[in-house]
SEMARKOL-907991 format. One record per residue: x, y, z of N, C-alpha, C in turn; residue number from 1; residue in three letters. Coordinates in steps of 0.001 Angstrom, whole numbers. Example, Ala and Ser with C-alpha at 12.3 -4.5 7.8 and 13.67 -1.06 7.14 Angstrom:
<atoms>
- n_xx  n_yy  n_zz  ca_xx  ca_yy  ca_zz  c_xx  c_yy  c_zz  nr  rest
- 13190  -5690  7800  12300  -4500  7800  13200  -3300  7800  1  ALA
- 12850  -2250  7080  13670  -1060  7140  12900  30  7870  2  SER
</atoms>
This chain:
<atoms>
- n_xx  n_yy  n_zz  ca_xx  ca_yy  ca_zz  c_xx  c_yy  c_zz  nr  rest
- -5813  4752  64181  -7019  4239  63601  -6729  2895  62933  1  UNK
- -7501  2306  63240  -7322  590  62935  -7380  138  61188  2  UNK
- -7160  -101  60446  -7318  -480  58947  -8494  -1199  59002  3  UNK
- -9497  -1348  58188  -10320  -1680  57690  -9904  -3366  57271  4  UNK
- -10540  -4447  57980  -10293  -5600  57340  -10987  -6390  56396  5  UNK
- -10420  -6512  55324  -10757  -7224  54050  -11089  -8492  53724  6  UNK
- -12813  -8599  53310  -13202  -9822  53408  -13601  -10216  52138  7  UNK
- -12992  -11611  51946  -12820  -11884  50956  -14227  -12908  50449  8  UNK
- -14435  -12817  49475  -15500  -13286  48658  -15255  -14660  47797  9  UNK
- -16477  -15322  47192  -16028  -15994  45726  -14874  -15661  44806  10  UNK
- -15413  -14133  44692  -15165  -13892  43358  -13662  -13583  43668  11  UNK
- -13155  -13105  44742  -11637  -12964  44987  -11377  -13770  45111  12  UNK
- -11578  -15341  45702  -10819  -16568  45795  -10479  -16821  44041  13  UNK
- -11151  -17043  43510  -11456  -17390  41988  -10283  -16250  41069  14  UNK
- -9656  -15428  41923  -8757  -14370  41195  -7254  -15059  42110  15  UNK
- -7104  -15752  42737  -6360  -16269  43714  -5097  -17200  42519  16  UNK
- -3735  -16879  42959  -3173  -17866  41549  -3321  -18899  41934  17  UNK
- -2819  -19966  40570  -2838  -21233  41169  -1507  -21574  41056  18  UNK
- -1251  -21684  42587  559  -21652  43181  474  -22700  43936  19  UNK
- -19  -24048  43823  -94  -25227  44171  -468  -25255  45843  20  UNK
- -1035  -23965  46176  -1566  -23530  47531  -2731  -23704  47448  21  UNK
- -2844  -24190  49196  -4869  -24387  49027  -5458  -23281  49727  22  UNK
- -6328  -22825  49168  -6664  -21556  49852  -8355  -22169  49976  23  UNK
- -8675  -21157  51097  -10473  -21643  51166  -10952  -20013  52197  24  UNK
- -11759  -19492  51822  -12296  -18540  52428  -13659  -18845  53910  25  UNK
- -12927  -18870  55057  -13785  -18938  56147  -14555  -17912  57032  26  UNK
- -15622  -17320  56669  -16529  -16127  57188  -15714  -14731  56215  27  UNK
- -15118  -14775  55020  -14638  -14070  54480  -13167  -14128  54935  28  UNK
- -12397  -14763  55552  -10637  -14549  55857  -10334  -15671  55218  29  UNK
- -9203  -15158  54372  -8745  -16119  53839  -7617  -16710  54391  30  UNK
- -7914  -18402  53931  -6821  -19341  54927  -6475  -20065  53820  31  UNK
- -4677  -20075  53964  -3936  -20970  53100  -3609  -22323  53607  32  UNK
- -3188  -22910  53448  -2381  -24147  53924  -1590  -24900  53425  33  UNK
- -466  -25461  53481  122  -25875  53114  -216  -27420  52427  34  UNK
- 584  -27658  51329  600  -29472  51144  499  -30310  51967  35  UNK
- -724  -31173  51686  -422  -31911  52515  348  -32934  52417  36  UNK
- 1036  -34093  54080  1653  -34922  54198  1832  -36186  53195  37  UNK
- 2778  -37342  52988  2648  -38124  52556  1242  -39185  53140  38  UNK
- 1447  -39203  54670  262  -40038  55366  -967  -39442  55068  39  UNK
- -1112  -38425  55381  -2464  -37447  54983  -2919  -37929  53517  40  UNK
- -2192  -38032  52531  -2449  -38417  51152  -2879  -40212  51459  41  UNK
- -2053  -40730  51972  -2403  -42318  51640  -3651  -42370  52679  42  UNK
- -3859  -41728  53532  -5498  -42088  54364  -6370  -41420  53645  43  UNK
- -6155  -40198  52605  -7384  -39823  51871  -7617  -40878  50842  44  UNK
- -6396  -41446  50288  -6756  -42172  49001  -7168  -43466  49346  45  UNK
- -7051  -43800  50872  -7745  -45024  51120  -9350  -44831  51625  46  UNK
- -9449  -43779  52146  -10917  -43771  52182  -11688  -43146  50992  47  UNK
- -10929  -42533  50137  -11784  -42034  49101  -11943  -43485  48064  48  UNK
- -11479  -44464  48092  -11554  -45548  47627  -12670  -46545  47662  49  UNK
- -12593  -46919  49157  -13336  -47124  49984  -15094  -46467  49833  50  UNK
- -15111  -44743  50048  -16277  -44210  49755  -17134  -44403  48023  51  UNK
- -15659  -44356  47484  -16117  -44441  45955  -16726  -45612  45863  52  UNK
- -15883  -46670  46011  -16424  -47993  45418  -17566  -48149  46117  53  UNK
- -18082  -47878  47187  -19692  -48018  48056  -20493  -47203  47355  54  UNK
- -20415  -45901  47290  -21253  -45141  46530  -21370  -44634  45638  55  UNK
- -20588  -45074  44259  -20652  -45049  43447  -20781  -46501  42012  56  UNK
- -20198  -47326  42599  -19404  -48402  41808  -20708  -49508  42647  57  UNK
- -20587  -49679  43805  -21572  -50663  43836  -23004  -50202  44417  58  UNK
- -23280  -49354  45014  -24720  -48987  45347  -25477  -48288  44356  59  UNK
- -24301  -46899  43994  -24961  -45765  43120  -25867  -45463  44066  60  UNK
- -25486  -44593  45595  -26480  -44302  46262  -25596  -42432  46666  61  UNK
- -24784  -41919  45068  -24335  -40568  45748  -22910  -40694  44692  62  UNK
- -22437  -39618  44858  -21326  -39398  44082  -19836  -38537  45064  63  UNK
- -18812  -38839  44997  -17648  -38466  46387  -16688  -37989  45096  64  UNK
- -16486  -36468  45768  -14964  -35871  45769  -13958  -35610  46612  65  UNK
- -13111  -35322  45472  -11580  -35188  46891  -10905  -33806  46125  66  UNK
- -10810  -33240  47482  -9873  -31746  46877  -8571  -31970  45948  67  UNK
- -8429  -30892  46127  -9265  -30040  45228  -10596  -30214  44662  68  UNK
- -11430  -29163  45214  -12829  -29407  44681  -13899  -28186  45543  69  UNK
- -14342  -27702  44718  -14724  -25768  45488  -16018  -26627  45978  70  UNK
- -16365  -26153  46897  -17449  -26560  48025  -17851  -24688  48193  71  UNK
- -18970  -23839  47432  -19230  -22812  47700  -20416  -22992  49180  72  UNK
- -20198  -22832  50170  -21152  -22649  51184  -22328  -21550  51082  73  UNK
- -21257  -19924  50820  -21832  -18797  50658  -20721  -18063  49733  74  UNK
- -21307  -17029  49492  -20551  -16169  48547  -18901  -15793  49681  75  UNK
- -18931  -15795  50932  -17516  -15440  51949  -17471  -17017  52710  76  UNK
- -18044  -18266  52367  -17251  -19421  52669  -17270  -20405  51596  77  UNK
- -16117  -20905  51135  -15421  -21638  49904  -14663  -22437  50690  78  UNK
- -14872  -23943  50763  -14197  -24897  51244  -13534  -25764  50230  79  UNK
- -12389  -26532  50928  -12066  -28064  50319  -12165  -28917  50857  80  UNK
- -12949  -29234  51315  -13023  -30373  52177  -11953  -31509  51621  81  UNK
- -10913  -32497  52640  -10193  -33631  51938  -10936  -34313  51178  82  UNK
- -12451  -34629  51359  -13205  -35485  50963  -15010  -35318  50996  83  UNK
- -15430  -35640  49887  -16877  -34966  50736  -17841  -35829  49852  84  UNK
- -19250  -36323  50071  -20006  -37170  49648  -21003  -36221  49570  85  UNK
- -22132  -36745  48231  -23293  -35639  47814  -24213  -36781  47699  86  UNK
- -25489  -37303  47774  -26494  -38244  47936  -27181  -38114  46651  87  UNK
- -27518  -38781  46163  -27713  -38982  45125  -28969  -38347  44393  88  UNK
- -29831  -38135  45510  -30952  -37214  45355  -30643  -35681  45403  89  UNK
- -29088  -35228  45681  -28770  -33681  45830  -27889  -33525  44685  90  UNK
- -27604  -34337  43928  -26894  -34200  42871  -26675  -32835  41903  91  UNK
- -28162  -31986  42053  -28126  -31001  40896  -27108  -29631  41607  92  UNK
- -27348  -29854  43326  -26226  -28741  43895  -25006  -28513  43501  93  UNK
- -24226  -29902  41963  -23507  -29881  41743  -23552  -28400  40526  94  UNK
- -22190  -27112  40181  -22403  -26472  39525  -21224  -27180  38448  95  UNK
- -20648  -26183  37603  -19328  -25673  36972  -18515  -25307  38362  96  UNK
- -18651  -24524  38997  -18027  -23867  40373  -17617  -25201  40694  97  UNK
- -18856  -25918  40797  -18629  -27134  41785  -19660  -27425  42754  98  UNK
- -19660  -27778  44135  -21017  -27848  44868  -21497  -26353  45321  99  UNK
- -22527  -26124  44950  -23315  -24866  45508  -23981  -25297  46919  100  UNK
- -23819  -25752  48395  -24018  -25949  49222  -23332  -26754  49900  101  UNK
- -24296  -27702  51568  -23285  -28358  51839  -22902  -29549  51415  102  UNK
- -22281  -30650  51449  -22343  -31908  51387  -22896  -32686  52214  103  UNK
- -23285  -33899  52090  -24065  -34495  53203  -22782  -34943  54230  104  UNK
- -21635  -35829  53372  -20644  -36138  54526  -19484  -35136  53716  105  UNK
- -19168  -34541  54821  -17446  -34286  54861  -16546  -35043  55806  106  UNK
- -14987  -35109  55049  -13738  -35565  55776  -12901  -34781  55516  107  UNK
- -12592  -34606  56938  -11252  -33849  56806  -9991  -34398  57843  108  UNK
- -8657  -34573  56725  -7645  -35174  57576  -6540  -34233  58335  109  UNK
- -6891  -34132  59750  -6395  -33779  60396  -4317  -33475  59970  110  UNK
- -3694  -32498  59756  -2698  -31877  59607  -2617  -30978  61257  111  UNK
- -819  -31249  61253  -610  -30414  62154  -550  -28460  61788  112  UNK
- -690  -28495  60836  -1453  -26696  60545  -2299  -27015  60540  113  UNK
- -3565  -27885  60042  -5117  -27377  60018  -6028  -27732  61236  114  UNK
- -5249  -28473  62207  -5963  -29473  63058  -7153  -28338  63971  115  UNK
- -6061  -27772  64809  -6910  -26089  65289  -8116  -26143  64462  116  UNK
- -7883  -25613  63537  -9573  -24816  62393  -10224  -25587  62090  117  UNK
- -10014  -26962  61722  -10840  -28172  61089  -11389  -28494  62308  118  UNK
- -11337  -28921  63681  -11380  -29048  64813  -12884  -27631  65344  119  UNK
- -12395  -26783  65397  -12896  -25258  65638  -13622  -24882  64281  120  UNK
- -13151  -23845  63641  -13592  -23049  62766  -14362  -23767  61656  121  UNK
- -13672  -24527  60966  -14306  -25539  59723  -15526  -26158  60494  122  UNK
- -15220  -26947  61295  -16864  -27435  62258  -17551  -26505  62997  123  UNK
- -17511  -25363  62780  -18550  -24834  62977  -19181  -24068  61913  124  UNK
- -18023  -23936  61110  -19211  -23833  59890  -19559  -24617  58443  125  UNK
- -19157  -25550  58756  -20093  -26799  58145  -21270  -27148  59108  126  UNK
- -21580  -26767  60465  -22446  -27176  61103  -23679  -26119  60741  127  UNK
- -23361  -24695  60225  -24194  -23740  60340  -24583  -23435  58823  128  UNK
- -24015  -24703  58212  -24662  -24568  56227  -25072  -25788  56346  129  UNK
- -25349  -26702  57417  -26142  -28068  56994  -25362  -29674  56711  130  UNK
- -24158  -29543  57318  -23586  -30847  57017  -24450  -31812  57810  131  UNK
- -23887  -32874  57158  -25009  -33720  58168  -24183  -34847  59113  132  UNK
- -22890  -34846  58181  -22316  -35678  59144  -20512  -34917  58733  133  UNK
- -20269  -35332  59851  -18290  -35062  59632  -17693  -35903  60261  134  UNK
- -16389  -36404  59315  -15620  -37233  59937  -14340  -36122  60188  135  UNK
- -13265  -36352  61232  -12092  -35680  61419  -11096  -37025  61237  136  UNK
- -10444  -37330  60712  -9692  -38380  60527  -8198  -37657  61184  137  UNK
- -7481  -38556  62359  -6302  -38572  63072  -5416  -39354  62885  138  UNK
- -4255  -38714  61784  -3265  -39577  61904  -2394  -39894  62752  139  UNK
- -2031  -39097  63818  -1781  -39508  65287  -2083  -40115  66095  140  UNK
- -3181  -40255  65859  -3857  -41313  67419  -4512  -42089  66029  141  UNK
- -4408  -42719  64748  -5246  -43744  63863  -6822  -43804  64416  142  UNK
- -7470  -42968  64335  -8670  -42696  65070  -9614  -41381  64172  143  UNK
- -10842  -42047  63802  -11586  -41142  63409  -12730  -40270  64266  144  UNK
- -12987  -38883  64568  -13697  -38804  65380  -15330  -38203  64686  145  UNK
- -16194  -38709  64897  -17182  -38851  64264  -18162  -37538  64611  146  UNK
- -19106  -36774  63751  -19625  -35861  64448  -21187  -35732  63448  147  UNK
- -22344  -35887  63972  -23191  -35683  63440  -24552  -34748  63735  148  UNK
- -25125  -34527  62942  -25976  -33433  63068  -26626  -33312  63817  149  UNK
- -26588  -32222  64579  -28201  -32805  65821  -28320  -31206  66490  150  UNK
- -29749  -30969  66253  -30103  -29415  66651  -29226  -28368  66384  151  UNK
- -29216  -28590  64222  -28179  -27022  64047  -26988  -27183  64190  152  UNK
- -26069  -28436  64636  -25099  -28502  65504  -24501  -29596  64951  153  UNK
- -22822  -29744  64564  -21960  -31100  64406  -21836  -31718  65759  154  UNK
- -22433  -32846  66101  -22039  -32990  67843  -20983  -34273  67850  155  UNK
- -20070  -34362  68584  -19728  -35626  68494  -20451  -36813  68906  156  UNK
- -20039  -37675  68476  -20999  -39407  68129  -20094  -40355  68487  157  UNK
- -18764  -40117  68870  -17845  -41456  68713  -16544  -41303  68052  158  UNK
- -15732  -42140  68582  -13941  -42141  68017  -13962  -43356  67804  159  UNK
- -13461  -43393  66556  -13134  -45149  66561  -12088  -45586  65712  160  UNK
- -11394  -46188  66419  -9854  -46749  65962  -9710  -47441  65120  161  UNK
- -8510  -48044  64755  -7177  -48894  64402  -8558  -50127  64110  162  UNK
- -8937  -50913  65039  -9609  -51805  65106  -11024  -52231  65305  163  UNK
- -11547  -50771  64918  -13381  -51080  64664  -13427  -50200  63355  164  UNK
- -14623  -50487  63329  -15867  -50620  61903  -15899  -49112  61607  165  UNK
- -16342  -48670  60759  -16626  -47178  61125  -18119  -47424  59774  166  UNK
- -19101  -46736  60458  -20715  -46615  59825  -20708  -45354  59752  167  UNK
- -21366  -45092  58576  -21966  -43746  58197  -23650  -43994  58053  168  UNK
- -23740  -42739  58778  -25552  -42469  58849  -25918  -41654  57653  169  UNK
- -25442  -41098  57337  -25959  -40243  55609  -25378  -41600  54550  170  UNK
- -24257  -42077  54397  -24387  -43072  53438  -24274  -44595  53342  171  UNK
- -25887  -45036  52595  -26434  -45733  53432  -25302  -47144  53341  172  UNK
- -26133  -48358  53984  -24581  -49692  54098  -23391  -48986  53779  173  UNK
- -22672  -48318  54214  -21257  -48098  54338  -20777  -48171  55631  174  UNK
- -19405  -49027  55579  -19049  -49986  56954  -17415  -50017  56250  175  UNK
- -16842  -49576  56860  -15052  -48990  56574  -14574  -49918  57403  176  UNK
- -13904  -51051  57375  -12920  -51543  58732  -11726  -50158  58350  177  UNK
- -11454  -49836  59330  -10405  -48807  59928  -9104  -49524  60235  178  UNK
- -9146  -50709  59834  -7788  -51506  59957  -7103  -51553  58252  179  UNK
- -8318  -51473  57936  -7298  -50859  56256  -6831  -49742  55838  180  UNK
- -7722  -48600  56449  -7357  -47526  56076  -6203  -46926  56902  181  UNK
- -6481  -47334  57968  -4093  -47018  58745  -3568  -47700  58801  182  UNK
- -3207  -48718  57860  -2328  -50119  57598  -1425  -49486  57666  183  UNK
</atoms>
């Protein structure tokens, strides 16, 4: 007879130590992952830079975190997104917890453990709580692959490299040259 499998909630992530592990609950299974890379760190802190100073510092059109940072979807999905943007008109979704829904943009930087699930599992369910847009950022190929909302659905929109622009449709004039952020 098979064991009964255990799905984990809020309230068990929130009992979870804090052992410098990232944990995030996907359809109730919980997934750890390891630290991330040195590169993984310098492409988040260049686009979270980048996002900040646009939407916060000079538009004030939204407010951007970087994980650590609880993204409650549902009571059995708890994300971290690397990076995630809230519009300025959704602001109150912010709790104590942290965001009570989705974000308008998420980023997530591709790791050779998370690539699979962020790829698969994570995009499909940020697609089925309302993201509106996702970036997958590749430090292997210096290439972001772009995915936006369309019928219920993250669809892809475009890859764009080393040497083009990168536009976001949820936040508004934001225009990234991608030659700074994989210098």
């Amino acid at each position: 007879m098979a064991s009964p499998q255990v799905r984990y909630t809020y309230e068990d992530y929130r009992q979870l130590p804090d052992d410098g592990r990232r944990y995030e609950v996907l359809d109730g299974e919980l997934v750890v992952s390891p630290s991330p890379s040195r590169r993984h760190q310098e492409l988040s802190k260049r686009l979270q830079y980048q996002l900040y100073r646009h939407a916060e510092v000079e538009h004030r059109v939204g407010e951007v975190f970087y994980a650590p940072f609880d993204v409650i979807l549902s009571e059995d999905n708890v994300v971290q997104p690397d990076l995630l943007f809230v519009a300025r008109e959704r602001l109150a979704a912010f709790s104590e917890r942290g965001l009570e829904g989705a974000p308008d943009l998420v980023v997530e930087i591709l790791s050779p453990s998370t690539r699979a699930r962020d790829r698969g599992k994570k995009r499909e369910v940020y697609a089925r709580f309302g993201v509106r847009e996702l970036w997958l950022v590749d430090p292997e190929r210096d290439a972001v692959d772009v995915f936006e909302r369309v019928a219920g659905d993250l669809v892809a929109t475009g890859s764009l490299g080393r040497g083009e622009s990168l536009a976001s449709r949820v936040v508004p004039g934001l225009r990234i040259d991608l030659a700074a952020v994989f210098a």
